[in-house]
N, C-alpha and C positions, 0 to 999 in steps of 0.2 A: 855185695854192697859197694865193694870197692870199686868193681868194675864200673857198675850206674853213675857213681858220685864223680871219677874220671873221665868218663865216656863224653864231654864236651869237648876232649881234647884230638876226638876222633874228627874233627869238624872236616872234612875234605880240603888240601891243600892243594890242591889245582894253580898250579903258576896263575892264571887269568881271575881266579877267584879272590886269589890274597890282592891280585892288583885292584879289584873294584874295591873287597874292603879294608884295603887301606883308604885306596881313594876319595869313599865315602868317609869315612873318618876323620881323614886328614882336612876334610871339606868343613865335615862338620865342625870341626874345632877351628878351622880357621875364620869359618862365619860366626863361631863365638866369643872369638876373640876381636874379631871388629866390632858385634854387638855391644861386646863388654865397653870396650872403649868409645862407644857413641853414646853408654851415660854420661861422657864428661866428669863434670870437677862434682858434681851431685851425689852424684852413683847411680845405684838401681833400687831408688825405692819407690812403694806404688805412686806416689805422684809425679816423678820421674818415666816411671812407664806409662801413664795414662797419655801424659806429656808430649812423649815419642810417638807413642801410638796415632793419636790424636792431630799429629802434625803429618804423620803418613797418610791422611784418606782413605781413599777408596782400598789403598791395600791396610789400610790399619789391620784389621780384622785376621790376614794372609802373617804380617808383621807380628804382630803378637803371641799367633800361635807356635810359630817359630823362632821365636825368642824365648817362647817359655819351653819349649824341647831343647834347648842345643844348650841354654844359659844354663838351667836350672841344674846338670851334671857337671858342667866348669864351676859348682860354687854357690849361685843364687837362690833364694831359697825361695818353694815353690807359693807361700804365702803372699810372697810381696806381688805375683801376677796373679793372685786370686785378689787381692784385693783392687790391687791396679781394677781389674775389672770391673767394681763396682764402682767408679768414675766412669766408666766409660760406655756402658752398656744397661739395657734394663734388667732388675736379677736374673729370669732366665735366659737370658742371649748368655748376659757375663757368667753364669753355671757354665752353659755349653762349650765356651770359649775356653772357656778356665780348665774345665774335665777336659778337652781336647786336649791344650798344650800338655799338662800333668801324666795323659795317658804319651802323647809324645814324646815328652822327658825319661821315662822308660824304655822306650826303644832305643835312645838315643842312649840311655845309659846300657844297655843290655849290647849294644851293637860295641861300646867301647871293651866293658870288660870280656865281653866274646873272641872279637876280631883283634885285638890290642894290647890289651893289660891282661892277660888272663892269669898267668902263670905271675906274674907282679901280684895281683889281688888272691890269687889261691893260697901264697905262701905267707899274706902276711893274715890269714882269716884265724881268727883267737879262737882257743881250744873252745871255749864255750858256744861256737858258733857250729861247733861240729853239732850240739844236737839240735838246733833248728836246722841244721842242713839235712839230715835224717828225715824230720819231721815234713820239710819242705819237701823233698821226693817223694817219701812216702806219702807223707798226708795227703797228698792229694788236693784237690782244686780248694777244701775250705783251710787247710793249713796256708796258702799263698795268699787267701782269701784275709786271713787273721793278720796276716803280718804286713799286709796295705794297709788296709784299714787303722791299727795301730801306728805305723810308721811314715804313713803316707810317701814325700818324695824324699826322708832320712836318703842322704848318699850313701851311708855304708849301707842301708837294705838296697839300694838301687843296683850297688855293684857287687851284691853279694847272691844278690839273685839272677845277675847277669851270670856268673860264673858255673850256675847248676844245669846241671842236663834236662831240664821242664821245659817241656811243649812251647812252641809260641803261643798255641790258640788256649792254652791253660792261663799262660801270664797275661796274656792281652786282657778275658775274660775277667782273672780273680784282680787285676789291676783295675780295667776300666770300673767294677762293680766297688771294688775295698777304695778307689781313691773318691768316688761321689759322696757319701756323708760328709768328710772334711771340704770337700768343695763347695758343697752345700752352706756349711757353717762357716764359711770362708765369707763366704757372697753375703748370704742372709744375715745374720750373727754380726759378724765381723763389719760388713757394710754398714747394718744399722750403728755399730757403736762409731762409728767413725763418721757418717752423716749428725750422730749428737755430736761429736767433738768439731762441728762446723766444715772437714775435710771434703771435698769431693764436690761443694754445693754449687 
């Protein structure tokens, strides 16, 4: 067990390989941190991002998917570009958009505590985290599957799942499938109560 729950740390150190991902990392955070600071004096709430989006055009669409991967690990939380969304899009585009960026913000969080944080986020993972971490290797694809779903884009499940030795095409799959319901309820749900409250018209 020990070995399994370790074995991320076997990642091949290749001089050229640490240099792309730092490189990508370093990238990504530093287009998040201009993002971050091109909300202005507002911040980053969904009217704020429909806002930006909106004033980008033709790349709005490129814009926002991208902002909701790179921001939503710096902090943002992934509700406010689920909503965003439903100003800007008809439900199902803004579903799609929305499931895109969300499934993006996991790579982008999987890529930091991988390549980055790793050994920072191993050490400070709370004894009670050991047995979903068990459960998460072992369990198999519906164990990763329960703790999307439940937690959606929560940072500490982001970066606690970046740290385990699980497949990509396991997290991509039990990700892209567990983060759709709340995106779903995001768009549909959430959008209507907020076209009552007069937002978005």
């Amino acid at each position: 067990m020990s070995d399994s729950i370790h074995s991320a740390e076997a990642i091949s150190r290749h001089p050229m390989e640490r240099f792309v991902r730092w490189g990508f990392v370093l990238g990504a955070i530093a287009l998040g941190v201009a993002l971050f600071q091109s909300g202005g004096e507002e911040g980053w709430t969904p009217a704020r991002v429909a806002q930006i989006v909106s004033e980008a055009g033709s790349w709005g669409v490129v814009g926002f998917v991208v902002a909701f991967a790179v921001l939503q690990p710096l902090g943002i939380s992934g509700h406010v570009f689920c909503l965003a969304a439903v100003a800007l899009w008809p439900p199902w585009e803004a579903t799609l958009w929305a499931w895109t960026g969300a499934v993006g913000s996991s790579l982008v969080s999987m890529a930091i505590a991988r390549w980055v944080a790793y050994d920072f986020i191993r050490k400070r993972l709370p004894s009670r985290a050991q047995a979903w971490e068990r459960k998460l290797i072992n369990g198999g694809w519906w164990a990763l599957f329960t703790l999307r779903l439940i937690t959606f884009t929560m940072h500490a499940a982001q970066y606690v799942v970046g740290v385990l030795p699980i497949p990509l095409s396991r997290v991509l799959t039990a990700t892209a499938l567990g983060y759709l319901p709340t995106v779903l309820l995001d768009v549909w749900l959430g959008g209507e109560f907020l076209r009552l409250l007069g937002w978005g018209d």
